[in-house]
Each structure stands twice: as C-alpha cells, then as structure tokens.
N, CA, C and O of each residue as an XYZ file, in Angstrom:
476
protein
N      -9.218     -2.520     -4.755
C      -9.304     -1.368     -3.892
C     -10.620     -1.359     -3.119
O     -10.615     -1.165     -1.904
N     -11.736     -1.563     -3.797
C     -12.959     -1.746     -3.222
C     -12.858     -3.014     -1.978
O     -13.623     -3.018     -1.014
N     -12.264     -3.595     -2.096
C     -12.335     -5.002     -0.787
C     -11.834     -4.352      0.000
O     -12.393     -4.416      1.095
N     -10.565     -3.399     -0.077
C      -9.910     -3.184      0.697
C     -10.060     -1.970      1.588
O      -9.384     -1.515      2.511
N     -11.361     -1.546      0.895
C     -12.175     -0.237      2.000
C     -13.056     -0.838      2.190
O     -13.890     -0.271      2.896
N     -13.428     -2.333      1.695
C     -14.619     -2.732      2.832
C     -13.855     -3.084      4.270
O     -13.916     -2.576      5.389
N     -13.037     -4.297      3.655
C     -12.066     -4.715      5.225
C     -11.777     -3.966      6.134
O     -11.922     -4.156      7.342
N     -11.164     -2.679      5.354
C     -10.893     -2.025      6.656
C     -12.017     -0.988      7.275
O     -11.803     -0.328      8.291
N     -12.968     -0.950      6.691
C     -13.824     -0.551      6.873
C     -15.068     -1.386      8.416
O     -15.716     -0.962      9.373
N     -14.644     -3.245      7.504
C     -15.373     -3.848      8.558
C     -13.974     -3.760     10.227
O     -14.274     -3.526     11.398
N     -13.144     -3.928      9.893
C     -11.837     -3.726     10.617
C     -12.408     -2.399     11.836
O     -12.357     -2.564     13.055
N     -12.711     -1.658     11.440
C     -12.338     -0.336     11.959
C     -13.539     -0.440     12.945
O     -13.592      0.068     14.065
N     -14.575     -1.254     12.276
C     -16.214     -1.065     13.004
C     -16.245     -2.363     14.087
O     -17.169     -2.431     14.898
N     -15.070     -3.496     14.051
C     -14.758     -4.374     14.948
C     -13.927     -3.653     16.035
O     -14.394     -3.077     17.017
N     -12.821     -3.757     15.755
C     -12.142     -2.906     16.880
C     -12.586     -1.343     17.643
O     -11.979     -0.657     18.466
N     -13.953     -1.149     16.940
C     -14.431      0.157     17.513
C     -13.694      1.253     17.711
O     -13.593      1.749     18.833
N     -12.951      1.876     16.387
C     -12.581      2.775     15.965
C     -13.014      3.351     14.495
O     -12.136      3.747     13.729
N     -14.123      3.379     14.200
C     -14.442      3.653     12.750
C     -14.989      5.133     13.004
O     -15.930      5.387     13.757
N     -14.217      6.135     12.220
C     -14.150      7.373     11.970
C     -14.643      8.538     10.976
O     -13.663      9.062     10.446
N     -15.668      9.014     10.626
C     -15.808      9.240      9.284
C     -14.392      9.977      8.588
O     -13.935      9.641      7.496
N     -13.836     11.011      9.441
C     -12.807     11.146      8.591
C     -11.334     10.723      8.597
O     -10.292     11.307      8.300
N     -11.771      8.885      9.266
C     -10.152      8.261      8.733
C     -10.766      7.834      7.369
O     -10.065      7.728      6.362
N     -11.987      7.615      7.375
C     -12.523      6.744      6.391
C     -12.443      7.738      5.039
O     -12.010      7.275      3.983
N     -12.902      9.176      5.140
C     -13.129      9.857      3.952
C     -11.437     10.028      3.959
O     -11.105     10.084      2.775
N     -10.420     10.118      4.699
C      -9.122     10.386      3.986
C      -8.765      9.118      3.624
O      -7.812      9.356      2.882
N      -8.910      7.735      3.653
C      -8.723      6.657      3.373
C      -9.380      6.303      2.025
O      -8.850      5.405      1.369
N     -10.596      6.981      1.491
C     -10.877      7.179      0.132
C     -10.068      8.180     -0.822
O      -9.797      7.936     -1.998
N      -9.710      9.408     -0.091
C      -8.892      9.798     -0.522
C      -7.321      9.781     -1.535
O      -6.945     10.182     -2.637
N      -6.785      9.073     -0.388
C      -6.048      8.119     -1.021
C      -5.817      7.311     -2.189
O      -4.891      7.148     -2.984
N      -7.073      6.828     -2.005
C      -7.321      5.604     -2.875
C      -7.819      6.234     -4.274
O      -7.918      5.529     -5.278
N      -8.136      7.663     -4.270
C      -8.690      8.460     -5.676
C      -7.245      8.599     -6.101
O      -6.832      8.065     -7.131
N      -6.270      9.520     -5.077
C      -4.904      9.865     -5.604
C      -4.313      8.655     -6.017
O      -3.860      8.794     -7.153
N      -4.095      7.299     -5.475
C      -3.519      6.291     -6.141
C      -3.939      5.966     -7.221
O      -3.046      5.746     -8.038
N      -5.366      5.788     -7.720
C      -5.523      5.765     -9.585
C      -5.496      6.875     -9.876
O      -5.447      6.829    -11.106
N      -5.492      8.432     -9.437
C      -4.975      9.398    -10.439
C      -3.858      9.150    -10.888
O      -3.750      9.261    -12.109
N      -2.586      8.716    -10.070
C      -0.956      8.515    -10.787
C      -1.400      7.175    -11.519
O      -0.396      6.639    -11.989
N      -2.810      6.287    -11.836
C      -2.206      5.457    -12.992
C      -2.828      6.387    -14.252
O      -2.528      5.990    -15.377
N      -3.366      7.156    -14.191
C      -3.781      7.875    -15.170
C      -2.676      8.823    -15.499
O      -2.676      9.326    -16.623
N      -1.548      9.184    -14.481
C      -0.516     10.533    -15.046
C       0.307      9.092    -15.580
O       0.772      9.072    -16.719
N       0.413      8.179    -14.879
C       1.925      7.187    -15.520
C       1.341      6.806    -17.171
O       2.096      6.689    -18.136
N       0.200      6.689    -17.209
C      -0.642      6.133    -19.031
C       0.138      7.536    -19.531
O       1.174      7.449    -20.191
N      -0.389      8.720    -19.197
C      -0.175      9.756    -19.932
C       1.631     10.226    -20.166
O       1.989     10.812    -21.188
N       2.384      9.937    -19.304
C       3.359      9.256    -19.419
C       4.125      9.246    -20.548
O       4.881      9.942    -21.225
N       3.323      7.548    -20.425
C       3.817      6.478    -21.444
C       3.398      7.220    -22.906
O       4.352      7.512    -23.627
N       2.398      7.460    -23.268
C       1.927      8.151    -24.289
C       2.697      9.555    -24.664
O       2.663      9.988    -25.816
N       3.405     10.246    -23.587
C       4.383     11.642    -24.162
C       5.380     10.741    -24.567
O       5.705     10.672    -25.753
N       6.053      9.837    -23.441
C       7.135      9.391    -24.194
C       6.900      8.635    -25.470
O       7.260      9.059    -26.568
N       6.494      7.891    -25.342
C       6.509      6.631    -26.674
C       6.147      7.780    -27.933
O       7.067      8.112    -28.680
N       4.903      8.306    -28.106
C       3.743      8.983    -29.459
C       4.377     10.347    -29.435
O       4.307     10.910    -30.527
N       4.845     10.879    -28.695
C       5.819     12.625    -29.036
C       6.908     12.875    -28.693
O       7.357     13.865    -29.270
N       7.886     12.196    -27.653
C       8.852     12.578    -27.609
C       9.902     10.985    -28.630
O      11.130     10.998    -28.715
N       9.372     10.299    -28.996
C       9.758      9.238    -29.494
C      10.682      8.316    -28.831
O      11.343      7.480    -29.447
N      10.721      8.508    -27.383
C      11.721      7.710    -26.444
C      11.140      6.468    -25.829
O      10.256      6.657    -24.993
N      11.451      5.359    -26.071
C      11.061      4.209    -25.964
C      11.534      3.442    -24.475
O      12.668      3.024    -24.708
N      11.207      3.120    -23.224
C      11.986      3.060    -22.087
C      11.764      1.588    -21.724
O      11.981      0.952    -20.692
N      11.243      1.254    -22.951
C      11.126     -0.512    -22.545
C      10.104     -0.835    -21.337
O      10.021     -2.055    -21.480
N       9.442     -0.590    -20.464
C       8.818     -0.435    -19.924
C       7.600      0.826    -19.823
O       7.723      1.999    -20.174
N       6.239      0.055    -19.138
C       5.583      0.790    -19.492
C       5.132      1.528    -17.926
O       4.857      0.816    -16.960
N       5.112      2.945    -17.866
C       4.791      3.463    -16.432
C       4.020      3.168    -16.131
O       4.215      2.598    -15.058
N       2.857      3.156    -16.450
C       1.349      3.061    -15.954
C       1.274      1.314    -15.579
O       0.406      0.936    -14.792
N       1.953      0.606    -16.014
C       1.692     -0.996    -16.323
C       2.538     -1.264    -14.517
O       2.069     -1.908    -13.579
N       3.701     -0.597    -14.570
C       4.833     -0.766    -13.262
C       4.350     -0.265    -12.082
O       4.613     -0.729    -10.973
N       3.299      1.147    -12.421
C       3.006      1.957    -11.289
C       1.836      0.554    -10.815
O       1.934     -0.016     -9.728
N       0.842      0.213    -11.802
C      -0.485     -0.353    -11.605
C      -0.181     -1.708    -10.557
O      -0.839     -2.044     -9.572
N       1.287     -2.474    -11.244
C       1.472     -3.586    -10.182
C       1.686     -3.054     -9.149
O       1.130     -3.458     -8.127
N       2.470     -2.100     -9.137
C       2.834     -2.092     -7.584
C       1.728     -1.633     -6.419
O       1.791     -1.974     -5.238
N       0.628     -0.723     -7.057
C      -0.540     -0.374     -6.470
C      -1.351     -1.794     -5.939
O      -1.957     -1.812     -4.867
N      -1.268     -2.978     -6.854
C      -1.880     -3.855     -6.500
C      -0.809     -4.919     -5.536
O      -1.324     -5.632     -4.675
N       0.439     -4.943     -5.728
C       0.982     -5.464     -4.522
C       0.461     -4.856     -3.098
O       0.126     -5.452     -2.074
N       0.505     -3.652     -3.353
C       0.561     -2.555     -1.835
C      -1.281     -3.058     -1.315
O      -1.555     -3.492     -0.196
N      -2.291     -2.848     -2.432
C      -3.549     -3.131     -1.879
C      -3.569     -4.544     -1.596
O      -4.495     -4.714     -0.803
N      -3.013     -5.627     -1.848
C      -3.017     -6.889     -1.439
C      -2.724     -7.359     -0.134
O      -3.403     -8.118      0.558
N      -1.080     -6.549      0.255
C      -0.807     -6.463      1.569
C      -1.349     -5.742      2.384
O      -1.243     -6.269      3.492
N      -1.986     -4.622      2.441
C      -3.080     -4.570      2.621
C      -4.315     -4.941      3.567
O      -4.599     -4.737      4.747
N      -4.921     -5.594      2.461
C      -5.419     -6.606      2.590
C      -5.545     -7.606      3.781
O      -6.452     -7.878      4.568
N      -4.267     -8.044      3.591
C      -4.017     -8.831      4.314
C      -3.752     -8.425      5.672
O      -4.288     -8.906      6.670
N      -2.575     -7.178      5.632
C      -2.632     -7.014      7.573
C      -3.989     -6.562      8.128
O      -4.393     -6.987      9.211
N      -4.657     -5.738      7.417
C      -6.045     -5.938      7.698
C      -6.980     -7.254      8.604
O      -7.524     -7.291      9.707
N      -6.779     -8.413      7.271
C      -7.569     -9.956      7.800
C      -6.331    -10.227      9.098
O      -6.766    -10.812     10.089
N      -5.266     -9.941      9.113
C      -4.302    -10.372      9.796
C      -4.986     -9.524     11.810
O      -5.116    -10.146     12.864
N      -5.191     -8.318     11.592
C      -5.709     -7.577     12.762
C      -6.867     -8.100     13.345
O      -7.136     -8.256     14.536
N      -7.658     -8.402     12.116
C      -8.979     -9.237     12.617
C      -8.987    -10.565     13.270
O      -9.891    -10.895     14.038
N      -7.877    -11.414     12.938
C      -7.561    -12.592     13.447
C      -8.508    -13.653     12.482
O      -9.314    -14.530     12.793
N      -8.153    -13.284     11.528
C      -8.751    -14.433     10.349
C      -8.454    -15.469     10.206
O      -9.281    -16.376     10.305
N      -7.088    -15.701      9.905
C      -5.751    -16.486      9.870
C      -6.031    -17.193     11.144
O      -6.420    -16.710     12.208
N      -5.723    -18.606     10.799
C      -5.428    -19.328     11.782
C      -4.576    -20.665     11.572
O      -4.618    -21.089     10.417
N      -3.883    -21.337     12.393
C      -3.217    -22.147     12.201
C      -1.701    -21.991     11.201
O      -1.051    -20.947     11.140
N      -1.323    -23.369     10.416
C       0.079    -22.528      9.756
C      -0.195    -21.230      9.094
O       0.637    -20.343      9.288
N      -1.238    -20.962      8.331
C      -1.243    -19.571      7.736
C      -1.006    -19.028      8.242
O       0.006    -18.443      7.855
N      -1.574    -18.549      9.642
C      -1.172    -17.411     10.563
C       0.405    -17.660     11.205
O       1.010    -16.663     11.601
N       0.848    -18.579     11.269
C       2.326    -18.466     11.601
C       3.161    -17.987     10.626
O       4.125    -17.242     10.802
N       2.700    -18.508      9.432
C       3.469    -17.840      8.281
C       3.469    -16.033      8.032
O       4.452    -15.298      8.121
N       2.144    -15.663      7.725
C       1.780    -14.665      7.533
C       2.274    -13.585      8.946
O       2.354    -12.357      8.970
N       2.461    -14.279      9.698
C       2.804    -13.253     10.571
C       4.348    -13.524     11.045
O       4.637    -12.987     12.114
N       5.461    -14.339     10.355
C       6.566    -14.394     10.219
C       7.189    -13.162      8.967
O       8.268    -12.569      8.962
N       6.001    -13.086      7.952
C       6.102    -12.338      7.315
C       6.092    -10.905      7.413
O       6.886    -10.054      7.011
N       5.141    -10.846      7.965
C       4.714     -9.491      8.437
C       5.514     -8.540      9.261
O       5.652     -7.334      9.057
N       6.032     -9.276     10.244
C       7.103     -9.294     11.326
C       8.392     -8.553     10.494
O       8.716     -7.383     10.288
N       8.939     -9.872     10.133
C       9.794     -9.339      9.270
C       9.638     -8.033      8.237
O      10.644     -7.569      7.700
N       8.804     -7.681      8.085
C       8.499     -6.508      7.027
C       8.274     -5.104      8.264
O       8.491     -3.946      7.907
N       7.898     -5.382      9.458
C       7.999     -4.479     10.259
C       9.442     -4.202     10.975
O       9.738     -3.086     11.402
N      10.197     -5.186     11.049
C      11.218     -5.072     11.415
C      11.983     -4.435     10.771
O      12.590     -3.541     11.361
N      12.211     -4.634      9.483
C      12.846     -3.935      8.563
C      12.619     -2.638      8.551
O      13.624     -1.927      8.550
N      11.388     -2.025      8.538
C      10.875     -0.374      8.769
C      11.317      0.000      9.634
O      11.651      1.185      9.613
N      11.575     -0.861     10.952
C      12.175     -0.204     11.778
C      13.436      0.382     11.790
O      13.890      1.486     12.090
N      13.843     -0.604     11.403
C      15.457     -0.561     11.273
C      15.992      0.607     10.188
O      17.168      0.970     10.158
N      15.045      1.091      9.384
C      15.103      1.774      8.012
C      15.181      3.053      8.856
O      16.184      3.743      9.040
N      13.415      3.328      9.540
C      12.875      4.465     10.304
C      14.447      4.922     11.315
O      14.785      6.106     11.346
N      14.870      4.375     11.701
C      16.337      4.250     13.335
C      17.461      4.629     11.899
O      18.219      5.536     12.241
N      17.665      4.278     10.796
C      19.176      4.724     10.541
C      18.171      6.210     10.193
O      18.237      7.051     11.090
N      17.398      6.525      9.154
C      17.164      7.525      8.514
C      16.891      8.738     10.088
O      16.874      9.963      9.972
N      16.754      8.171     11.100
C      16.436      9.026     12.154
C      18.005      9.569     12.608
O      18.255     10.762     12.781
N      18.949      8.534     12.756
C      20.134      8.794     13.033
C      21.043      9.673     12.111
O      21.847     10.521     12.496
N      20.812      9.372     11.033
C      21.067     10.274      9.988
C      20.761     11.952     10.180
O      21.505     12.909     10.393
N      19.653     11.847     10.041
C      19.052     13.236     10.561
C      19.509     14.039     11.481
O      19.343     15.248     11.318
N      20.143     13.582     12.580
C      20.296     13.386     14.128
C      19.121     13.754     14.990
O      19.091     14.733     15.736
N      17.805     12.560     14.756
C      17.014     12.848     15.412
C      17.332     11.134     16.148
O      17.710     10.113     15.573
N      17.089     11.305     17.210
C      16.979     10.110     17.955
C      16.175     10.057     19.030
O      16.260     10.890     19.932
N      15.113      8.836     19.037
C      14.314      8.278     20.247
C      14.309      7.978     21.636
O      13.306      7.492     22.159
C-alpha cells in the first residue's frame, strides 16, 4: 500500500495534477481497506471461537488477497500512465489492461441499460 501512494503520488506530481485532497481521500481509502481486514479477522474469530461455524475459509485471509491483487494492479496502471513499460512488456501489459477496461465498459452499458439510463 505504501508504494502505491508513493507512485501515485510521484504519478500525480508528473502529470501535474497532485492535489492535497485527492491525496488525503486516497489515504483514506487505504485506512478503510485495512479496517475491513481487521472486521473480516474479527469475523473469522465470531464464527470459528463463538458461533462454532466453520466456513472452510478464512475472511480476513480472502479479503487480504484480494486487497493485494487490487493494490498490485494498481500499481501497475499507475507505472503503466507514467510510461515505464517499454517494449514487449508494454504491449503485453497494455493488451491487458485494455481488455480489463473493455470489459467495464461493457459491464458499466448493460448495468446502465438495465436501469434505463443511457449515454
């Protein structure tokens, strides 16, 4: 988490948009994302030690990866904005990326249609 408010931190001060309060709600964030690994531990501990329900999995362990997938990518579109990447990496990484935006889109357009809000 810490790399990932420097990056975008150095990010924000390259492209000459650095804000104090994108930055203080961007810490923000990042307090509320380890508060839920502290409610998912506590969790795990009602279920397993008092209610005696065993779920085979552990919340805090499932919530924690996925916090660290999300700060990884991250991460990365971050170095990706900066133009870090170069050569096959950057073709890859931004085949990837692509694709992961595309998909939002496509998500954002039915859930809009649904709604009946349309663009």
């Amino acid at each position: 988490m810490i790399i990932d408010v420097i990056i975008g931190f150095v990010k924000s001060a390259v492209k000459g948009r650095l804000h104090s309060r994108t930055y203080l709600k961007g810490i923000a964030v990042k307090m509320l994302a380890i508060s839920g690994i502290v409610v998912g531990n506590m969790l795990d501990d009602l279920f397993n030690n008092y209610l005696n329900i065993h779920l085979g999995i552990d919340i805090s362990t499932s919530y924690t990866i996925g916090l660290l997938v999300y700060e990884g990518l991250s991460i990365v579109e971050n170095l990706r904005a900066m133009s870090v990447f170069t050569g096959k990496l950057e073709y890859f990484i931004n085949k990837i990326l692509d694709i992961t935006e595309k998909t939002e889109k496509v998500k954002d357009k039915k859930e809009n249609d649904k709604n009946g809000k349309s663009k």
